[in-house]
Structure formats: C-alpha cells, structure tokens
C-alpha positions as CSV (number, residue, x, y, z in Angstrom):
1,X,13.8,-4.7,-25.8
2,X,12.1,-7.7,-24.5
3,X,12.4,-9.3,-27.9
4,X,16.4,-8.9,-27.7
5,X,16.7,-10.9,-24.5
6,X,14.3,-13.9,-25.1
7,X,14.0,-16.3,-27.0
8,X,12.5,-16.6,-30.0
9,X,11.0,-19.6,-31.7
10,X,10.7,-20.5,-35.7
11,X,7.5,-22.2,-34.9
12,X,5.8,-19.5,-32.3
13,X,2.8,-16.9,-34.1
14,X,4.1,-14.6,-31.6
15,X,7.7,-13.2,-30.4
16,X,8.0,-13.2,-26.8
17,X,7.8,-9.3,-26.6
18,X,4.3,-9.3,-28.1
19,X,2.7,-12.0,-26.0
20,X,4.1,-9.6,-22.7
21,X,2.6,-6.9,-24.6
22,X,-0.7,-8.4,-25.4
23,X,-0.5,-9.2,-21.4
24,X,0.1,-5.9,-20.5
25,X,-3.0,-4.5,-23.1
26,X,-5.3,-7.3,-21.3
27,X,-4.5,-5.9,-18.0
28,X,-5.2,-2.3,-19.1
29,X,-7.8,-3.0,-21.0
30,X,-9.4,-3.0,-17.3
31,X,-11.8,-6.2,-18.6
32,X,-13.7,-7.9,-16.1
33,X,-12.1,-11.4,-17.1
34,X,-9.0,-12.8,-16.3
35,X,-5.4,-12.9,-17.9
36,X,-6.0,-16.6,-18.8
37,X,-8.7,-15.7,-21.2
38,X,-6.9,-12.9,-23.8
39,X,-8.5,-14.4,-26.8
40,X,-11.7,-13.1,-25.8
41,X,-10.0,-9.9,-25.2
42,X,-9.0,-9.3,-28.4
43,X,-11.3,-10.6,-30.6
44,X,-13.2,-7.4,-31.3
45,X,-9.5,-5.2,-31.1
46,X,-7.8,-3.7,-33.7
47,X,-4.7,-6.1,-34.0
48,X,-3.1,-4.7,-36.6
49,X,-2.5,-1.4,-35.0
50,X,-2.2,-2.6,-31.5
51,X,0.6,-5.0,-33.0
52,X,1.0,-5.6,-36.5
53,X,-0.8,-6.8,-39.9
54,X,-1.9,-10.4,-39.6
55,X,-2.2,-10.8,-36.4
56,X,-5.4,-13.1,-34.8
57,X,-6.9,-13.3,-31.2
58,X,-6.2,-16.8,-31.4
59,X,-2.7,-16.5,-31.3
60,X,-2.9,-15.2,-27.5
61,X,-3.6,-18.4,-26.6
62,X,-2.6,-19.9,-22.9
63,X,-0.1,-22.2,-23.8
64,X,1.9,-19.4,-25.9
65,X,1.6,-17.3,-23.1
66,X,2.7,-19.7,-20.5
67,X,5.8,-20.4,-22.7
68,X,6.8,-17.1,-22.1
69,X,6.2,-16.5,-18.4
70,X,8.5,-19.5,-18.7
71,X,11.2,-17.3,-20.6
72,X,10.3,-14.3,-18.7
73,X,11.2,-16.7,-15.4
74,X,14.4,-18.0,-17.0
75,X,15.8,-14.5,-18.3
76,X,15.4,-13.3,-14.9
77,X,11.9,-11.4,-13.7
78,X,14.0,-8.6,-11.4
79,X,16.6,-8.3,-13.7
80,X,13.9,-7.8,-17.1
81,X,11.7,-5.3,-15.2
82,X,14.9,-3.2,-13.8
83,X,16.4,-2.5,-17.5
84,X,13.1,-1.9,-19.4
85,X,12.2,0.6,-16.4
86,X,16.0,2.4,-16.5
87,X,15.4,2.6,-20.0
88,X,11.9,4.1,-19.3
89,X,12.7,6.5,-16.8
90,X,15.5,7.6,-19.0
91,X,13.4,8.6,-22.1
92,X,11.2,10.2,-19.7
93,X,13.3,12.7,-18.1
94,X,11.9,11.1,-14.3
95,X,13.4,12.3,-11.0
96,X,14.8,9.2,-9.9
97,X,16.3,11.0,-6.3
98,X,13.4,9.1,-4.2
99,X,12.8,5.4,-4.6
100,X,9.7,3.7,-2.4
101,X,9.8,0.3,-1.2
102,X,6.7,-1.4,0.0
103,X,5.3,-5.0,-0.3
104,X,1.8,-6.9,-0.8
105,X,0.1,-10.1,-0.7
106,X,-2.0,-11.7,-3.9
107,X,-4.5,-14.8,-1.9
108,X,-4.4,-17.4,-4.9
109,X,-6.9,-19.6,-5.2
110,X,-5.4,-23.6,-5.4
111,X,-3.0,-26.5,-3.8
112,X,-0.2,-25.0,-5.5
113,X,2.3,-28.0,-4.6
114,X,5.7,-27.0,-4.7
115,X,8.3,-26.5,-7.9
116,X,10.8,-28.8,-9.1
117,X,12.6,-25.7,-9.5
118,X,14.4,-25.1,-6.4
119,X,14.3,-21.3,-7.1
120,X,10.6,-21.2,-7.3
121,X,8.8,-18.9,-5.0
122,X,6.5,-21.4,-2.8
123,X,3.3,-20.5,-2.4
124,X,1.7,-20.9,1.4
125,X,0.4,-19.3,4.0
126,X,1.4,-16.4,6.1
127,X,0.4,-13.2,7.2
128,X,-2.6,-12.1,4.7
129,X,-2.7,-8.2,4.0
130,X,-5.5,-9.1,1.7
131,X,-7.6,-10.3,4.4
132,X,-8.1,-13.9,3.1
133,X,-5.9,-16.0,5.6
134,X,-7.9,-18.9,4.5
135,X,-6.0,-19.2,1.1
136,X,-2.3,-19.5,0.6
137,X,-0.3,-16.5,-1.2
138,X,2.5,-15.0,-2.7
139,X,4.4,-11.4,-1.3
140,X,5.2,-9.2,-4.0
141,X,8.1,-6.5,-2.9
142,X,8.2,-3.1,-5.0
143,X,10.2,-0.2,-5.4
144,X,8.4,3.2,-7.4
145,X,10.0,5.8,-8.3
146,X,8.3,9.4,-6.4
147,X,7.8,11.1,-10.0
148,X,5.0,9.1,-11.0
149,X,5.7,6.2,-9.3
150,X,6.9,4.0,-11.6
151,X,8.2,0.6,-10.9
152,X,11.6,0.5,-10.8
153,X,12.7,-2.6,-9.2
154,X,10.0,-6.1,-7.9
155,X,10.6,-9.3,-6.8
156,X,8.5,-11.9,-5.8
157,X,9.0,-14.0,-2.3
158,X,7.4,-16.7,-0.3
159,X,3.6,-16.2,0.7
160,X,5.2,-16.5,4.6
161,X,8.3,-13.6,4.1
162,X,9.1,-11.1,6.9
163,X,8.6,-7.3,5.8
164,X,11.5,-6.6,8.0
165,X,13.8,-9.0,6.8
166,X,12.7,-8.1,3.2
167,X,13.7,-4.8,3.7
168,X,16.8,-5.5,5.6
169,X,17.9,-7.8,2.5
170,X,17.1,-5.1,0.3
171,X,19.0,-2.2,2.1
172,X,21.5,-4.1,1.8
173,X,21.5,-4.8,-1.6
174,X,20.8,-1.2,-2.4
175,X,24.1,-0.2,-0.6
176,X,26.6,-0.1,-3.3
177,X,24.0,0.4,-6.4
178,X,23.0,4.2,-4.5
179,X,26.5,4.8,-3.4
180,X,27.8,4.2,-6.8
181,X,25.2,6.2,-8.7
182,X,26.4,9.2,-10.6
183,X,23.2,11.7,-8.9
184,X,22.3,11.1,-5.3
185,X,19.4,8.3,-4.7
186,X,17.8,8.1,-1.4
187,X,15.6,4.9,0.2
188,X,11.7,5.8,1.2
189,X,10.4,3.1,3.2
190,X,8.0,2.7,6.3
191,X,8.7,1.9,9.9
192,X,9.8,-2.0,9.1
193,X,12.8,-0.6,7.7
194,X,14.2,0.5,10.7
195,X,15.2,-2.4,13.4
196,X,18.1,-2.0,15.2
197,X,19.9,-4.8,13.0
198,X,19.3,-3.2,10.2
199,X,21.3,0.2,11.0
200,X,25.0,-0.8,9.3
201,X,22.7,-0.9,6.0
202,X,21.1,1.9,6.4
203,X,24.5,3.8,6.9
204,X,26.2,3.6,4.1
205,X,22.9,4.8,2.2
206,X,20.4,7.9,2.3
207,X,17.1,6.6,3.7
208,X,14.0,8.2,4.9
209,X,11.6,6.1,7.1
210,X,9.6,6.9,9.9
211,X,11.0,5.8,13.3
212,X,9.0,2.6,15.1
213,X,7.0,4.2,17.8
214,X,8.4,1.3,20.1
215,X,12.1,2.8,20.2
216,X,12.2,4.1,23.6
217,X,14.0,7.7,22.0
218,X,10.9,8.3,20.2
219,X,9.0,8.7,23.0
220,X,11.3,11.2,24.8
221,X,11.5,13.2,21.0
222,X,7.8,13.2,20.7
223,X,7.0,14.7,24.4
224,X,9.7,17.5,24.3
225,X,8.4,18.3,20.7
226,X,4.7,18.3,22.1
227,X,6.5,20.7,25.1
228,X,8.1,22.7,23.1
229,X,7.0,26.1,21.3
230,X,9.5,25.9,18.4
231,X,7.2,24.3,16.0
232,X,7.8,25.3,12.6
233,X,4.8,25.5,10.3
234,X,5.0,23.6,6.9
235,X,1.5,24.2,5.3
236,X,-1.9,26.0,7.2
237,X,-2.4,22.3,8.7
238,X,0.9,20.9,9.2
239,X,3.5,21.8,11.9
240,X,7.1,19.9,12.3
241,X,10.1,20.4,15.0
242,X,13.6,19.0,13.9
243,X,16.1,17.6,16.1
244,X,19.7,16.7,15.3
245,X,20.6,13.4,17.2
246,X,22.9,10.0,16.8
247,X,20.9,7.2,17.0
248,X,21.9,3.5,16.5
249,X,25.2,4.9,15.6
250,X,24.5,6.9,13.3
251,X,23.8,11.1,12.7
252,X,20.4,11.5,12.2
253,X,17.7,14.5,11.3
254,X,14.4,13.4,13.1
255,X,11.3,15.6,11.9
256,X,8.7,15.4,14.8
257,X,5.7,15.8,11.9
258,X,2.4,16.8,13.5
259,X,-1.0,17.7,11.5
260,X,-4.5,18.1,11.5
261,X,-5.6,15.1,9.4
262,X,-3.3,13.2,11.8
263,X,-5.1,15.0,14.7
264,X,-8.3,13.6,13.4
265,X,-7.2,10.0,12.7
266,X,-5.9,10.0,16.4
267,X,-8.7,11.0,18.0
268,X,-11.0,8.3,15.9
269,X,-8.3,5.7,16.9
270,X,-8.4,6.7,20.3
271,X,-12.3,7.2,20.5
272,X,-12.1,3.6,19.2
273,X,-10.0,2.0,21.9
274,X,-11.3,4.1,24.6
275,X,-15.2,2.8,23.5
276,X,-14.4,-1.1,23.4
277,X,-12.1,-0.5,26.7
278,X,-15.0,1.2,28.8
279,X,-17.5,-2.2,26.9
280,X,-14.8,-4.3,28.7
281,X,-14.6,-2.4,31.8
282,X,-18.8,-2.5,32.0
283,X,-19.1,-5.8,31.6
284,X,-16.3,-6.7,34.3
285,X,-17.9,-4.3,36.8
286,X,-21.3,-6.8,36.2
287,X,-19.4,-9.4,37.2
288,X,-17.6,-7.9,40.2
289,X,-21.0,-6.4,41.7
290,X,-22.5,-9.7,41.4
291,X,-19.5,-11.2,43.7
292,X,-20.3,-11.0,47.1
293,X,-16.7,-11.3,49.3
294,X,-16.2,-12.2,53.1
295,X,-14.4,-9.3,53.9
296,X,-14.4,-5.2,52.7
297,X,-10.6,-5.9,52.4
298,X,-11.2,-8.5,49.6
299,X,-14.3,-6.5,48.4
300,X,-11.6,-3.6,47.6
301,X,-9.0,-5.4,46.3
302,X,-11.5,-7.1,43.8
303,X,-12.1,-3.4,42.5
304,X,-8.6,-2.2,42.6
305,X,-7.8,-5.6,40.3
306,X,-10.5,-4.3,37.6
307,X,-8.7,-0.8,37.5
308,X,-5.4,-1.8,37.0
309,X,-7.2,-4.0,34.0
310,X,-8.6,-0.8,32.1
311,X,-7.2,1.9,29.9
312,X,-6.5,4.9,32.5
313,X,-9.3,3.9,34.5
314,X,-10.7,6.2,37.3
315,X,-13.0,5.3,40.6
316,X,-16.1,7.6,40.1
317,X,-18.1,6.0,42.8
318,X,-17.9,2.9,44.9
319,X,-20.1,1.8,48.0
320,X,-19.8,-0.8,49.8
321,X,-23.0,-3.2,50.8
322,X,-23.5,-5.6,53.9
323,X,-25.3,-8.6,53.4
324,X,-26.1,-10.3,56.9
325,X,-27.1,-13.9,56.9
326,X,-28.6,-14.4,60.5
327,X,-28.6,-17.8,62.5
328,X,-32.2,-18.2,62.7
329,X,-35.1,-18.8,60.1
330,X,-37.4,-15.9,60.0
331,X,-38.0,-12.0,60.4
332,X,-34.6,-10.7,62.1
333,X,-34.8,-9.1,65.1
334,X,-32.4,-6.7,67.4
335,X,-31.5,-9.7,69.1
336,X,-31.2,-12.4,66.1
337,X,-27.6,-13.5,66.2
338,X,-25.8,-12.5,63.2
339,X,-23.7,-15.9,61.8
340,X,-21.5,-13.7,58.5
341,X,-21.4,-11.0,56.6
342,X,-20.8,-10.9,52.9
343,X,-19.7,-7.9,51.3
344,X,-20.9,-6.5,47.8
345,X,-19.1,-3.9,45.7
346,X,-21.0,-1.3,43.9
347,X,-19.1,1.2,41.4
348,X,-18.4,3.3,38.6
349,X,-15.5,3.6,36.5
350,X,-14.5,5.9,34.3
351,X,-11.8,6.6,32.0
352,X,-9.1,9.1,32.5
353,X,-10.0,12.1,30.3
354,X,-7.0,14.1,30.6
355,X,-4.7,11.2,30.1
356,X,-6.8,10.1,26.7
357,X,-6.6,13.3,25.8
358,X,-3.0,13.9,25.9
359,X,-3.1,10.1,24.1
360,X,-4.8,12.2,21.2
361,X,-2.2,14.8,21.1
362,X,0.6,12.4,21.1
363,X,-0.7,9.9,18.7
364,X,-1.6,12.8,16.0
365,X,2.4,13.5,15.7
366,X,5.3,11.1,14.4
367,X,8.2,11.2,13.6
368,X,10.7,10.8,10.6
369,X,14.0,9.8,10.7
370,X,17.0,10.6,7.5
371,X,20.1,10.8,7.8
372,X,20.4,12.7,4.4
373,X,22.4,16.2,4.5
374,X,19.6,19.5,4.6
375,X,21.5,20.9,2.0
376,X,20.6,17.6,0.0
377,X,17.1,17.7,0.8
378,X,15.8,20.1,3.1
379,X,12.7,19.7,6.2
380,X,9.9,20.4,3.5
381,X,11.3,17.7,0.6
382,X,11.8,14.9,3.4
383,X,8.4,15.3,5.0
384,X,7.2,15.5,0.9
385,X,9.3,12.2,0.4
386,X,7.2,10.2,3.4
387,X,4.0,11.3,2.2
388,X,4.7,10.2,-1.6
389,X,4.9,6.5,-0.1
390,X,1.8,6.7,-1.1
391,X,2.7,6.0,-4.7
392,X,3.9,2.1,-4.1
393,X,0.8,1.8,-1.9
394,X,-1.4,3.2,-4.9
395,X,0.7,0.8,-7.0
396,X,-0.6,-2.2,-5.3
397,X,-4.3,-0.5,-5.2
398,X,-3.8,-0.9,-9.3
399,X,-2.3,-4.4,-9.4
400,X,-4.7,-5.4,-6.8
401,X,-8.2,-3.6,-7.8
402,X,-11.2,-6.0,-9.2
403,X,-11.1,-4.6,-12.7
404,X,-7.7,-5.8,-12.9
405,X,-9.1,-9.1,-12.0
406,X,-5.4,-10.4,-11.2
407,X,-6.4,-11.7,-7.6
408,X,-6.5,-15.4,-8.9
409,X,-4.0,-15.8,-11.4
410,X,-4.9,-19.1,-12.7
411,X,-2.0,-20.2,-13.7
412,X,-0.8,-23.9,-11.8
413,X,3.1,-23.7,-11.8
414,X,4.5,-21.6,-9.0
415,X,7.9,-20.4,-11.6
416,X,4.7,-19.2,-13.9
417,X,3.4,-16.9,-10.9
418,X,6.6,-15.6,-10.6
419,X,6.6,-14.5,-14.4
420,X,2.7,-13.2,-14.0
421,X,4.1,-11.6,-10.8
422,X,7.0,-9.4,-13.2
423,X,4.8,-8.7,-15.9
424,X,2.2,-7.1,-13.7
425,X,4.5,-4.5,-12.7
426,X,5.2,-4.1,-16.3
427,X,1.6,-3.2,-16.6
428,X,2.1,-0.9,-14.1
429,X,4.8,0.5,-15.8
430,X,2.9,1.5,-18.9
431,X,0.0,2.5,-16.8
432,X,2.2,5.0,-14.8
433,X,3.9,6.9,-17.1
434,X,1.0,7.6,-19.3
435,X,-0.9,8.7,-16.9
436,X,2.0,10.6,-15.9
437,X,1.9,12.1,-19.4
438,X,-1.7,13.1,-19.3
439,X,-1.1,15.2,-15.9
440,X,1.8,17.0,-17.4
441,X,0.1,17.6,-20.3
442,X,-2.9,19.2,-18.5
443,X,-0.2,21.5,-16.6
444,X,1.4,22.5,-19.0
445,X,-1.8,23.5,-20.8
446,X,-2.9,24.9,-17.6
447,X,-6.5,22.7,-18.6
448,X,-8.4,20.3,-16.7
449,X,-10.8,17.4,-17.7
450,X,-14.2,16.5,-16.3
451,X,-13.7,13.8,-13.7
452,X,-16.4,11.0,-12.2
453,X,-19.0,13.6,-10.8
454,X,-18.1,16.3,-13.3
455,X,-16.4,19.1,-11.9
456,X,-12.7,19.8,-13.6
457,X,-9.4,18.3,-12.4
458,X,-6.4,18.8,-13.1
459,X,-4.6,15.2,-11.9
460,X,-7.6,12.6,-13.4
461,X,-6.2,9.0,-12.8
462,X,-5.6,6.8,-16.0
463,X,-7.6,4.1,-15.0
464,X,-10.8,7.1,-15.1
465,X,-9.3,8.5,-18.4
466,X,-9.5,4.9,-20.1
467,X,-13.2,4.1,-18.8
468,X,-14.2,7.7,-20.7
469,X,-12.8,6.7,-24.0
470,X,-14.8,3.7,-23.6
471,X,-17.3,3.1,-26.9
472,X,-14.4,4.3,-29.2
473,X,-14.8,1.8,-32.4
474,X,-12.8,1.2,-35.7
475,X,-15.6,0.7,-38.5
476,X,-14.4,-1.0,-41.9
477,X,-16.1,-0.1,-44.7
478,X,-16.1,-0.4,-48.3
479,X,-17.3,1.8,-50.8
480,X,-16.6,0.9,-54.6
481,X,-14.6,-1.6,-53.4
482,X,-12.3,1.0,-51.8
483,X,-11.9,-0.2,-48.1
484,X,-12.3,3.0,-45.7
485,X,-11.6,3.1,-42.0
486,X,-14.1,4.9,-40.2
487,X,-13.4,6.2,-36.0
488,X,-16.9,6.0,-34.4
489,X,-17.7,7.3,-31.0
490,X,-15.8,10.5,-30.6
491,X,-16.7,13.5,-28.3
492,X,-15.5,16.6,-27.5
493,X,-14.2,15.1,-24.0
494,X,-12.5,12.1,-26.0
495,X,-10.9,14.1,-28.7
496,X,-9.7,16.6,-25.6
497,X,-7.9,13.4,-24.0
498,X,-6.7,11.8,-26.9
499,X,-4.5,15.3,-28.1
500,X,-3.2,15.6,-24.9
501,X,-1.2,12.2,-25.4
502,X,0.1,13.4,-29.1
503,X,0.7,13.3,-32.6
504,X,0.8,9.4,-32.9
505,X,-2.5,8.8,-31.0
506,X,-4.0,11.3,-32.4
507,X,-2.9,9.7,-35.9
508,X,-4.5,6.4,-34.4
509,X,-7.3,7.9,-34.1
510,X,-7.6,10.0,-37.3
511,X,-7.6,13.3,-35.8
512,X,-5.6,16.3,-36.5
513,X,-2.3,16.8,-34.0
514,X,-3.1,20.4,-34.5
C-alpha cells in the first residue's frame, strides 16, 4: 500500500514501502540504538525473508531513509497512517465503536531552527509532559481504537500546542466523519475535551469524557451522589449513580463513578497535601511565636491570619504571654514602674479531620459525562470506554519507552520529524495488532504463557513475547555442497509462541502448523 502512493525512484535499492518497513522492524526490534543507525540493525538479520532475495544492510542507509520521511511528509503523514490503519482494522475484524484521543510530548535534543516549509511543525518549547523543560519538543496527538488500541488517526503539532484547543480542533473535525459513518463511532477523551467552547462540537457527535472538576454542576452532582443511597454496584469494588441532566445545552448522562482504587489514590493525594500543608503551617507558627506584638488584639489577629492560610486549619491551643519591660535597670520590684508590654502568641494548629476526611470521600469519586443513548451503550460499556483510555496512554508508554530509543530522533529537518513522528505510529500499528493476535489466540485456546516472574498469563504484552524469542538464529550450512538452513535456539516456550501467530510464522521458522 505504501508503495502505491509514493514515489518510487529507478536509481533507489529500496522502494519507499520497504525503507518504512525496515523503520518499523528497527523499532520493534526493541534495539538499544537509534533509528539513525539501521545498518547495524540488520546486519546479522535474515533480509531475504524479512524483505526479499538480495537485499543488504547497507541499503538502509540514512540518506535513503531520510528521502522517504521526505515522501512520507509530502504524501501526507495523517492522511498515509489513516488508510493503512482503515485497511488494517478492516482485515482484522476490530470494533471500531470507541476511538481514544490523547497527546504527548517527545524532548528532542538540538537548535532545531525553523523549516523553509511553511507547513513544518516548529519545534520549541512549551509545556513538557516528559519532564525535560530544558529542551525544546514536538506534541504528538493520537487517536486508538479500544479493541487493541490501534492507531487510527496522529498528527503532529507545535512543541507549545494547547491540549484543549487540540481537542476542540479535532472534535470538530470528527463531526461529519462520525455522523456519516455507516455503524455508530463515539469520541473517548479526558477532561480537556470538555470546555464550555467546545460544547457545539461535541453535540453533533457521541463523546465520552469525564467532566472538569472545576464546572460548578460537578460539585453539586458529586455531593448528592455521595448523599444519596442509590448507588448501583458495577463490580465488588466499584459503585456508580447516574443522573439525567442538560448541561451546556445539551442532554447529558453523567455517571458519578466511585471505587476503591480511587478511594486509595484519594486518600494518598490527600495524605500528601495535608502533610506539606501542616510543614507550612509549623513553620509559620515558628515565626508568629517568635513575634512579640504591642497589643493581645494584634497578638490575635496575627493567629487568626495563619489560620485562614492553612488547609481546614483548627486552633488546638493558644496562650497568650506578657512580656513587661520595666523603667528601671535591675531586679523588678512591686513598685518598679512598668514602661510596655509586649505580647507573645503561643499555639497549636491542627488540621480539620472531619473536613479532610469528607475531602477523601469526595476526591475518590468522579464523574463521566456522554451524551450517547443507554440503549447505544449502556452504564457498564461507558464507564468500560473511560477506563480503556488507557490504551492511547499505553500507546505513548511504547513510542516513548527507552528500548524504543525514539526520545532523540536525530534527524535535523523539522518536515523529517514530522515523517519519523507518522511512521512511529505505524510501528505501533504493527506492534498492536499482533499482540492483539497473540491474546486472542491464547483465549481462544483457553492457554496461557509464562510471563517475567513465571507464573501463567493469559494477556502477556508483545514487547515481553519478543524479548523471549530472543536467541532465535538462522544457521546456513552446507553439506555436499547442498546449502541447508538450520533454526537454532528453539524451546518449548518459543515454539508455544510462535504457533500461536500461524501457519506462515511457523513456516518461517520451520515448524509444523500442526
């Protein structure tokens, strides 16, 4: 497919679709070196099953693969990814209901002056989820599919973009593509989707998102919900009230989700802030009991000032301490005259515990908003749609992990990013649906594997499932000057793996498909 669309030169080794595939090999070949260096890669890789007879390492070289970045940019990077990943999902019989939109940052090493190309992303700083605000970056934006969560749509933006006008542009954009489709496609994205500006998008398209804790109906949903006894349980830890509402002008189901993993992440958050509040409370009480004030009124008022400063702060214990500075040098007596006093403050704070507690309870909940139909999806699938956004955030994890090694791209030309940028999701692509393969393949075999400590699972991750096949090796001999092709450094575990991914590996490989 990606031969068909680029072009292809008399004078190139390679055609454009095997340099992108060699890329996409590199990347899951989960070396620890970077894209620039593929020769390396393949020099000790069976070429001429990995691509075809006469083909050489050499002929990955950097300047073939930076022509086609260069075509890859020029055909269009969304526009490439979005067919081969139609195509893709379509062979592979995917539930395509739920899409999830999420975005990153990749921290690039370099100056990185600006394109000539007016359409070239430009590469500066801005807010840096990877941690590194010391090095300018690109955002990458990306849309999985729930079943397995392949890439379906990515496009690459400024290293300063807004998530939330990133998400408004793409609702927007989403609009007629979901509303034309021939099943019904729904929108999964977190709370950025969801400004108030954003809402004539989101109408005219099904979208699940959880509601910004900051609109002022949340807060009045949340404490009838924690009120109320109508909870409605959805697993033996999870417990969810729904309410039926308009909200920016629109009909709404909101899902007040509460459980006991959130429970526990509120109470560490909490424990957290409470902890560095009472640090800050303690060392503004040092201060104020070091004061000394010329009046009780002021003494007070100084203490009432450092309340109103801390979380829910209570007055355990204060006393108030006279200091009398007489008019005469020496022991005072009865009749020394007294010329002031100076007041001193000394108090305990603590925080409220009934009022942090309560905090606990109402942080552990949140709530999702839809506006999809129950008899499209019901309570269980939307509340199973949120928690799947953990498949563009897992995504990223891939693109982004050190064995990848894609955190400097080294590449200099910001129109050559963006063509790195689309074909790591193509990686991703690949990486997804065969490891989508393996898992169905174990469940439909009702079988599990070993995983890294040993003890069976069921859902092993690829990137696990490629490190075990490590030490697999192609050994050409010849005997009576009969060449033979020898597979070295099979195991029971390997062979296991390799049959669950079928009759054309296991032919790779030389084993029966049996």
């Amino acid at each position: 497919m990606i031969d068909a669309r680029l072009l292809l030169h008399e004078q190139e080794a390679l055609t454009a679709g095997e340099a992108v595939a060699g890329m996409i090999r590199n990347g899951l070949g989960l070396a620890t070196r970077p894209w620039s260096l593929p020769p390396q890669f393949f020099t000790n890789k069976p070429l001429d099953l990995l691509f075809r007879e006469g083909g050489r390492a050499a002929m990955f070289n950097r300047f073939q693969l930076g022509r086609t970045l260069d075509e890859v940019y020029a055909y269009g990077c969304a526009l490439l990814l979005s067919e081969l990943a139609l195509a893709v999902c379509a062979q592979e019989g995917m539930d395509d209901r739920c899409t999830h939109l999420d975005t990153t940052s990749f921290a690039l090493t370099g100056d990185y002056v600006p394109d000539s190309d007016e359409h070239a992303i430009v590469i500066t700083h801005g807010y840096a989820k990877d941690h590194r605000p010391d090095l300018k970056q690109a955002v990458l934006e990306l849309m999985v599919s729930q079943d397995g969560g392949v890439p379906m749509l990515s496009k690459r933006w400024d290293g300063n973009a807004s998530d939330t006008q990133l998400f408004q542009e793409r609702a927007q954009a989403l609009r007629a593509p979901l509303r034309e489709s021939p099943s019904p496609r729904y929108l999964v994205a977190d709370a950025k989707l969801y400004p108030e500006d954003n809402a004539p998008n989101l109408a005219q398209l099904g979208f699940i998102t959880r509601i910004p804790g900051t609109r002022k109906r949340v807060t009045q949903v949340s404490t009838q919900a924690l009120r109320g006894d109508t909870w409605q349980p959805l697993d033996a830890v999870t417990r969810y009230q729904r309410s039926a509402l308009c909200h920016d002008g629109m009909a709404q189901r909101w899902l007040v989700v509460w459980s006991q993993a959130s429970r526990e992440r509120a109470e560490a958050s909490v424990n957290k802030a409470c902890q560095r509040e009472a640090e800050a409370i303690q060392k503004q009480l040092f201060h104020l009991q070091a004061r000394r004030c010329e009046t009780q009124t002021q003494a007070q008022e100084a203490l009432v000032g450092l309340a109103k400063k801390g979380r829910d702060p209570q007055v355990a214990s204060c006393e108030l301490i006279d200091h009398k500075r007489y008019g005469k040098k020496g022991r005072p007596t009865a009749e020394t005259p007294i010329q002031a006093i100076a007041w001193q403050m000394q108090a305990q704070v603590r925080l409220d515990v009934e009022r942090i507690e309560a905090a606990k309870h109402h942080t552990a909940g949140f709530v999702l908003g839809t506006n999809i139909e129950t008899d499209q999806l019901s309570d269980a699938e939307v509340i199973a749609g949120d928690k799947a956004q953990s498949q563009a955030e897992g995504g990223f994890r891939f693109l982004k992990a050190p064995l990848f090694f894609v955190s400097s791209l080294f590449v200099k030309k910001p129109c050559r990013i963006q063509g790195r940028l689309r074909v790591m999701p193509l990686a991703l692509l690949v990486y997804s649906v065969a490891q989508r393969r393996l898992r169905r393949a174990l469940a439909r075999q009702n079988d599990t594997i070993p995983n890294q400590i040993n003890p069976p699972t069921s859902r092993p991750t690829l990137r696990w499932v490629l490190q075990v096949l490590e030490g697999i090796e192609r050994v050409r001999v010849t005997v009576n000057g009969q060449v033979r092709d020898l597979i070295t450094g099979l195991n029971e575990v390997k062979i296991k793996i390799l049959h669950l991914f079928g009759a054309q590996v296991c032919h790779v490989y030389q084993l029966p498909s049996g």
